[in-house]
N, C-alpha and C positions, 0 to 999 in steps of 0.2 A: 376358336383358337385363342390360346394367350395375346395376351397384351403384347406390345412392340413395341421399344423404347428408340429414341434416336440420339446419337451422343456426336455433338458439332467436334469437328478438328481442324483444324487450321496446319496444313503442310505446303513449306515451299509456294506460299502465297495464297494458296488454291483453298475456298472452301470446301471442305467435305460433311454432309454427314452422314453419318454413320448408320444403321438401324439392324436396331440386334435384338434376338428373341431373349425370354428371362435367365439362361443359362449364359448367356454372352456369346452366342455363336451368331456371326455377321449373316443378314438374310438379303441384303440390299444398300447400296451409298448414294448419295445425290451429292452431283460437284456443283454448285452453284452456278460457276464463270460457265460452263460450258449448256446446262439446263439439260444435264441429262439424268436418269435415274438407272442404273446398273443393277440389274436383277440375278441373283445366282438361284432364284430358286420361280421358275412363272407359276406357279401354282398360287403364289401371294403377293399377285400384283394389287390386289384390289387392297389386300390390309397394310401393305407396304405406303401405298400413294396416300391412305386416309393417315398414317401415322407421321408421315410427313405434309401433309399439307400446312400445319402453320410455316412450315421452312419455305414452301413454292414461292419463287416470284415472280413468277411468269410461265409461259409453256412450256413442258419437258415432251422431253424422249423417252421412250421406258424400251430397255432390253439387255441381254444379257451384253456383260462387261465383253469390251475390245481387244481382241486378241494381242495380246503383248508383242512389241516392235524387238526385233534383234537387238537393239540398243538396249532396252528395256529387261531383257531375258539376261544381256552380261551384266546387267548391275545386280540380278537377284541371283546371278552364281558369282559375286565378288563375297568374299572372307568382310565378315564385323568388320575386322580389324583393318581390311584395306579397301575399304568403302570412306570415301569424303565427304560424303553429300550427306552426312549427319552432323557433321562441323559447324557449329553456330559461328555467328561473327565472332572475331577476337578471341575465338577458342584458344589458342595456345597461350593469351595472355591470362586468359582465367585459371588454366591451369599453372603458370607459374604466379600468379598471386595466388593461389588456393595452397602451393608449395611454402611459397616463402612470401606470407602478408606482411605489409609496413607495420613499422612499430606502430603502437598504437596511439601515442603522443608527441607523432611528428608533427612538425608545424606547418608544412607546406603539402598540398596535396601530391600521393603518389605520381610520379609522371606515367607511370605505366595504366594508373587508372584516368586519366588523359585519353593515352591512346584506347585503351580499351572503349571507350564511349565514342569517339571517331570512329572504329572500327566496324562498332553495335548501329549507329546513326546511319553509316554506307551501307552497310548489310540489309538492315532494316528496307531502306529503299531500293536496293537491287534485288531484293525478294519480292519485293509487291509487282517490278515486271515481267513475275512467271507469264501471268493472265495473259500479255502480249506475244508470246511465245521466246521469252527467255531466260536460261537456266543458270543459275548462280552456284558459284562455289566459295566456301568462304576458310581463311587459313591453313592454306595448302603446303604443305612441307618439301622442301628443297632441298638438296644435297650440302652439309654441308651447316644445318643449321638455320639458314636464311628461310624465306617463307614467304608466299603473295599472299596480299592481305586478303582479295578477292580476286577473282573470275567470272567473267560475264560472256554467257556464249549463249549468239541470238541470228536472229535474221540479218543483222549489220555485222557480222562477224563476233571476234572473239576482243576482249577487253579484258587486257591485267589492271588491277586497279590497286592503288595506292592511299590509305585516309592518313590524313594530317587533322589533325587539331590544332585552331587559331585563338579558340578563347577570348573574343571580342577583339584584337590586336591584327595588325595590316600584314598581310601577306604581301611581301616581295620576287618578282620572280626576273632571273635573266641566266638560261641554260648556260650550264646544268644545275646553277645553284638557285635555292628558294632562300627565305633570311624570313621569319615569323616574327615578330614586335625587331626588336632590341638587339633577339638573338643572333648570334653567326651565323652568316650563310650557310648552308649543309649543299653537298651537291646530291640535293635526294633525286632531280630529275635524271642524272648517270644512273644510278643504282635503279630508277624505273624501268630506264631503258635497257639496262641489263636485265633487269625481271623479264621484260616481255620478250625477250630474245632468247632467255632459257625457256619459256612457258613455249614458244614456236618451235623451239629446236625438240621440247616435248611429246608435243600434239603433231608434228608438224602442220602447222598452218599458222597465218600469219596473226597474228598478236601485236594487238594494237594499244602502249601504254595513256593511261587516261591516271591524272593525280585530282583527286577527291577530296575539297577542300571544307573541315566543317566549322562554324561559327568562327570566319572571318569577319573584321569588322569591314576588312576592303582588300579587293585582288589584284595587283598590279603586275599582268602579265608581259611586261614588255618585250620579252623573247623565251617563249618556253619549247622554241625547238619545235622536234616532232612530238613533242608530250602532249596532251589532249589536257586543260586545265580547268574542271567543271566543281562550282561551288554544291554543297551537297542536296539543296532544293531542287537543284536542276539535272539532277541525272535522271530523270526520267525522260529528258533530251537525247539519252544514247539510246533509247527503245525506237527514237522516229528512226533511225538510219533504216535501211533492208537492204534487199534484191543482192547479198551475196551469199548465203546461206539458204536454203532448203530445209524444212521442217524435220529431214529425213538426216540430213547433213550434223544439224544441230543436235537431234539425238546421239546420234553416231560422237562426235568429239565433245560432247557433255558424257557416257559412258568412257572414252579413255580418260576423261580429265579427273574423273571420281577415280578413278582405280590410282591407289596409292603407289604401285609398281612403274606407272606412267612414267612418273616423274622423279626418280633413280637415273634417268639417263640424263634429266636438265642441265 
C-alpha cells in the first residue's frame, strides 16, 4: 500500500491529526486530548496506527468516527456566511484595520491595535478551555453595530466577555464605571451588562457578564456590581465553575450561538 502522510491541526483548542493517503483523501484523525483514533476505512487499521505512532502519547481507541450530535448536524447545515465559529479573536477589528490602516507615520500607537491584542490574548485563553469541555465564540455581531467581544459557553453556564487593555497602568473599578491609568472613567461595566442581557434574551439562557482584564499593572475592584472582574492569566478560573450545564445542553446553545440568524433578535 502507499505511504500515509499525517498533517497535525490545531482547531478550536483540540489537537488533530490528520492522515491522508498521497492524493489527499483523509483515511483516519487522531485528537490527542481525547486519545482516540477515528477510522473511516478498518481495512487500514494496521498502516494507519504505524503512520501515527510518533504522534501516540499514550493508549488510544481505534474505531470508526462518532456519530454526529443534533447540535453538531445544525452547524454543518449553517450557510459559510452564517456560521461564527470561524471568527478569530478581534475579527471585526482586523477587518477594519485591513479597511482603513493608520497612517503610516503616526506617532502614537493605533488604539484599535490595543484593543485588537486584548482581544487575541482573551481569545487565545478562552480557546485552550475546549479540552475541559468548553466552547468559545469570538466577535459576535449585534443589532445595530455593537458586538461581544467573546462568548464562553460551558458546564458553569454561559459567559459574555469583555477585553480591555491596561498596558502596564492601574485599573480602577467602581460600577458601572472602570477609569485605566489617568484616563476618564467609561461606564464599560453598563454597556457589559447590557451585552449579557442581549446575549440571554438571544439564546435565552442566563448570561453571565465577566470583564477581561489584560496587562494591568494593578486591579482595584472596589465595587464592580454583578460584573465578574478576572485579570487575563486567570480565566482559566471560569472553566472550575460546573454542575449547570450538561455536555448535551452546551452543544445545543453553542449551535444557536454560532448561527448568525440567533442574534437579529438581541
Amino acid at each position: 500500500m502507499s505511504a500515509l502522510r499525517v498533517v497535525p491541526v490545531r482547531r478550536h483548542g483540540r489537537e488533530l491529526y490528520h492522515v491522508l493517503l498521497p492524493d489527499g483523501r483523509n483515511v483516519a484523525w487522531y485528537e490527542r486530548g481525547t486519545g482516540r483514533v477515528n477510522l473511516l476505512s478498518a481495512d487500514r487499521e494496521e498502516s494507519v496506527l504505524d503512520a501515527l505512532k510518533p504522534y501516540l502519547t499514550g493508549p488510544v481507541t481505534v474505531g470508526p468516527p462518532p456519530l454526529p450530535t443534533a447540535a453538531e448536524l445544525a452547524g454543518l447545515a449553517l450557510h459559510p456566511d452564517d456560521d461564527l465559529a470561524p471568527n478569530r479573536p478581534g475579527e471585526a477589528l482586523l477587518v477594519d484595520l485591513d479597511r482603513d490602516p493608520a497612517p503610516p507615520r503616526r506617532l502614537r500607537t493605533d488604539p484599535r491595535r490595543l484593543d485588537l491584542a486584548a482581544e487575541q490574548a482573551v481569545g487565545e485563553a478562552l480557546d485552550r478551555l475546549d479540552g475541559a469541555g468548553w466552547r468559545a465564540l469570538h466577535s459576535v455581531p449585534l443589532p445595530g453595530g455593537a458586538r461581544l467581544h467573546h462568548l464562553l459557553i460551558g458546564p458553569g453556564g454561559v459567559h459574555c466577555l469583555r477585553s480591555l487593555h491596561a498596558r502596564g497602568r492601574r485599573v480602577r473599578i467602581a460600577a458601572p464605571y472602570v477609569a485605566v491609568g489617568r484616563a476618564e472613567p467609561q461606564p464599560l461595566l453598563r454597556r457589559l451588562t447590557h451585552d449579557a442581557e442581549r446575549a440571554s434574551l438571544a439564546l435565552t439562557a442566563e448570561v453571565r457578564p465577566v470583564l477581561a482584564v489584560v496587562e494591568a499593572a494593578r486591579i482595584e475592584p472596589s465595587d464592580a456590581g454583578e460584573v465578574r472582574v478576572v485579570a487575563a492569566p486567570d480565566l482559566a478560573s471560569l472553566a472550575r465553575t460546573g454542575g449547570l450545564l450538561k455536555p448535551a445542553d452546551v452543544d445545543a446553545l453553542y449551535a444557536r450561538a454560532r448561527d448568525r440568524n440567533t442574534w437579529s433578535r438581541a
